[in-house]
N, C-alpha and C positions, 0 to 999 in steps of 0.2 A: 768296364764291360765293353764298350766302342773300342777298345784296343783289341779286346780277345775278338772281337766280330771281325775284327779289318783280318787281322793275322788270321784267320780262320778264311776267309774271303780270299786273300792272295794266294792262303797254301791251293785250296782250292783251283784257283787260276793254273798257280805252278804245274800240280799234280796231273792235269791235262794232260801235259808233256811226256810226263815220263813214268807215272803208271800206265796198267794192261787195261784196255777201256771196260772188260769189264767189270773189274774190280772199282776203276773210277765209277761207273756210272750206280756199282752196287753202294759206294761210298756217300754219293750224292743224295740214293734212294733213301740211307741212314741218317740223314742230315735234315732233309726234307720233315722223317719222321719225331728227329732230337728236337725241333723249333721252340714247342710248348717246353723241353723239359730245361732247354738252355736259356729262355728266358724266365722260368721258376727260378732255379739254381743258381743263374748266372754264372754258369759252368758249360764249355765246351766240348767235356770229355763224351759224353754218351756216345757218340757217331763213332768216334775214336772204339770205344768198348763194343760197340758191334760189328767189328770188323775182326774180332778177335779169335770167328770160328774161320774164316777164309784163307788162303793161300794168297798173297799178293804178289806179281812180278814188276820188273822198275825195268825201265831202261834207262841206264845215269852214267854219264863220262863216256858213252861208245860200249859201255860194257849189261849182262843183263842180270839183274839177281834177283831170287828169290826168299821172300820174305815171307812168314808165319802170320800172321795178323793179329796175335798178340804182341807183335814189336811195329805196327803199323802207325803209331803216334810218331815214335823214334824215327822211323825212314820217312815219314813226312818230314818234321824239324831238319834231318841229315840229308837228305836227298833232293827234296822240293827247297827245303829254304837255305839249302848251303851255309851253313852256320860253320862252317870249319873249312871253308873255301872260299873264301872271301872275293879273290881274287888270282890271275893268273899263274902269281909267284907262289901261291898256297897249295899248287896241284901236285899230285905222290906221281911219279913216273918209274917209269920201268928202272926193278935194282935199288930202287930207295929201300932204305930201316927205317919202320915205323911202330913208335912206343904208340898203345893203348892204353892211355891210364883211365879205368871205369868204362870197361868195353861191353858191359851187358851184355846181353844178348848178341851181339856181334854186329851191330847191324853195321857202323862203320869201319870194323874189321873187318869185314868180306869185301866190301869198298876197296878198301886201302891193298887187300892183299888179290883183287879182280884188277886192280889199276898196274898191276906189278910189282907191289912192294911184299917186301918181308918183314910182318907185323907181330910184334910182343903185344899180346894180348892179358893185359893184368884187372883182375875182380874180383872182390871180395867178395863174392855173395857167389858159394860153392854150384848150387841149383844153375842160376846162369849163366855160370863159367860151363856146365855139361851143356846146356842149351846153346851158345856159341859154337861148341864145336861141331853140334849137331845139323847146327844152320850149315857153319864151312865146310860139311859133308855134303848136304843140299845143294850146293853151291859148287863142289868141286873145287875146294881151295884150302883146304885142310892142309895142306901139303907145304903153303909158304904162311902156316901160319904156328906161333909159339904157347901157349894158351898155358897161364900163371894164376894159380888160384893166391892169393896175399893180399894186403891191404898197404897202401901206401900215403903216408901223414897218418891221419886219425887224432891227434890230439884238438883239432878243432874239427868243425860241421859236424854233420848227423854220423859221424863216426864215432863222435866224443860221445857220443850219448849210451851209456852201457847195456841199455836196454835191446838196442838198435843190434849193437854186436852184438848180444848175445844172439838175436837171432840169426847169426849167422856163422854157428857153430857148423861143423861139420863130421860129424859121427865122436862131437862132443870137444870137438878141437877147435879152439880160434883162428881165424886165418890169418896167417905167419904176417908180421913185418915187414916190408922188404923198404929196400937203397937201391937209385936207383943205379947209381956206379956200382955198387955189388951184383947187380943185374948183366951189367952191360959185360964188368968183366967175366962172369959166370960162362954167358953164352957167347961169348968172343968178338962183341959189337964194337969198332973202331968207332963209332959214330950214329946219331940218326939223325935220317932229313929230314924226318917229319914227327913233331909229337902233340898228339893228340891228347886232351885233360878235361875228364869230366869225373870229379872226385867227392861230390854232393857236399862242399865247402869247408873242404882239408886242403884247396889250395897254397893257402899260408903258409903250410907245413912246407912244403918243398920250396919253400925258400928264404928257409932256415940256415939252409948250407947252399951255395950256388953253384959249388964246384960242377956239379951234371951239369950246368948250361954250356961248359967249354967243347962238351961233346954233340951239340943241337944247330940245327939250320935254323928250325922254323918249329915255332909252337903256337896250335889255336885252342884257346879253353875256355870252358864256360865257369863264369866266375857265381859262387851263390854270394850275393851281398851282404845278406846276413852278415854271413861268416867272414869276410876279408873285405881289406878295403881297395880298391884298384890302384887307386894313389902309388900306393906301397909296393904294389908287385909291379909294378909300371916303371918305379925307382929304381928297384932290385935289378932288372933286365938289364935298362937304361945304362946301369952299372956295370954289365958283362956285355956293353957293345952290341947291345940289340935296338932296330927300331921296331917303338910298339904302337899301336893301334887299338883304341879300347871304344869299345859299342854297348851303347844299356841298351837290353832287348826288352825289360818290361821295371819293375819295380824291384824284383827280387833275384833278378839276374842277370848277368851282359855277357860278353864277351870281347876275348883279348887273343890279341894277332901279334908276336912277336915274329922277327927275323934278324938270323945273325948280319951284322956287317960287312 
């Protein structure tokens, strides 16, 4: 519980920065009023969930976007705590390809495609693949971005779970399989500079085959522990001439920084 207090505490801090004040300070008011139910529950989400009827705007990288406040958890973690930016060599510049593997809601695909890249946005879950494009309408960035309803791995994490897919039929349809080199030659991608992975613990599966990392610069992903073991994909990279960088964020999840050579 002292961990979710501190990370709660820092975003807080961050968020000063680069949310609209006053969404921060309506943020605060929510926090203020969560105290009793975050130390019943020993859960931090409530603040998070009342923020869920508001419009919130960021200003992050020089650039300004807006965000729904049902995706206000996500642009905290993506936004305030740089979890996929780790550092200087990790930033999307103008002209980059950037794979979204499990782009929800869009929140770091409007990111990536405000920063000037041209972003493949891939997610299974048909509902918030329409809600992404709705945001990069909000956003005005519709235009440099690719948006792929499919599922990518699934034979491990909460995709293996049959239940889980089913709910994510779409007028009674499973959402397609996809490769990611069947992707890439599809839309006529020589390369990407940037790929983003957040796949709720189908990591493993992608690196099964490694032939797509011949086509990659730089990959940040958040790993679920559960499901894979770092060790392993850490090897796998290592083995296609990446150096990697790998951070446990809590118990149940970390994250991994690879770069080509």
């Amino acid at each position: 519980m002292f961990k979710k207090i501190y990370h709660l505490v820092l975003r807080l801090y961050r968020l000063f920065f680069i949310l609209d004040k006053e969404s921060y300070l309506f943020f605060c008011k929510n926090l203020l009023f969560s105290i009793p139910s975050i130390v019943r529950d020993r859960s931090t989400s409530l603040p998070y969930t009342l923020m869920h009827s508001r419009m919130t705007k960021f200003h992050v990288k020089n650039v300004n976007i807006i965000i729904p406040g049902i995706w206000f958890g996500y642009a905290g973690e993506i936004y305030a705590s740089n979890v996929y930016f780790p550092n200087k060599d990790f930033l999307i510049k103008d002209g980059d390809t950037v794979l979204d593997l499990g782009a929800s809601g869009g929140v770091f695909t409007i990111l990536a495609a405000k920063l000037g890249g041209r972003v493949m946005a891939v997610e299974p879950n048909r509902h918030a693949l329409d809600l992404l494009i709705q945001n990069a309408k909000l956003n005005n960035c519709l235009d440099k971005i690719i948006p792929i309803w499919g599922l990518v791995g699934g034979t491990t994490g909460d995709m293996s779970n049959k239940k889980i897919l089913e709910n994510l039929r779409h007028k009674g349809v499973l959402p397609p399989h996809l490769v990611i080199e069947e992707l890439r030659n599809e839309h006529k991608i020589d390369r990407f500079q940037f790929v983003k992975i957040d796949i709720e613990g189908s990591e493993s599966d992608l690196f099964r085959n490694l032939e797509w990392l011949d086509c990659v610069d730089k990959i940040a992903m958040e790993l679920h522990l559960p499901y894979c073991d770092p060790s392993l994909i850490k090897k796998s990279l290592e083995s296609k001439k990446f150096e990697v960088v790998y951070k446990e964020y809590n118990n149940e999840s970390g994250y991994l920084y690879a770069k080509s050579r």
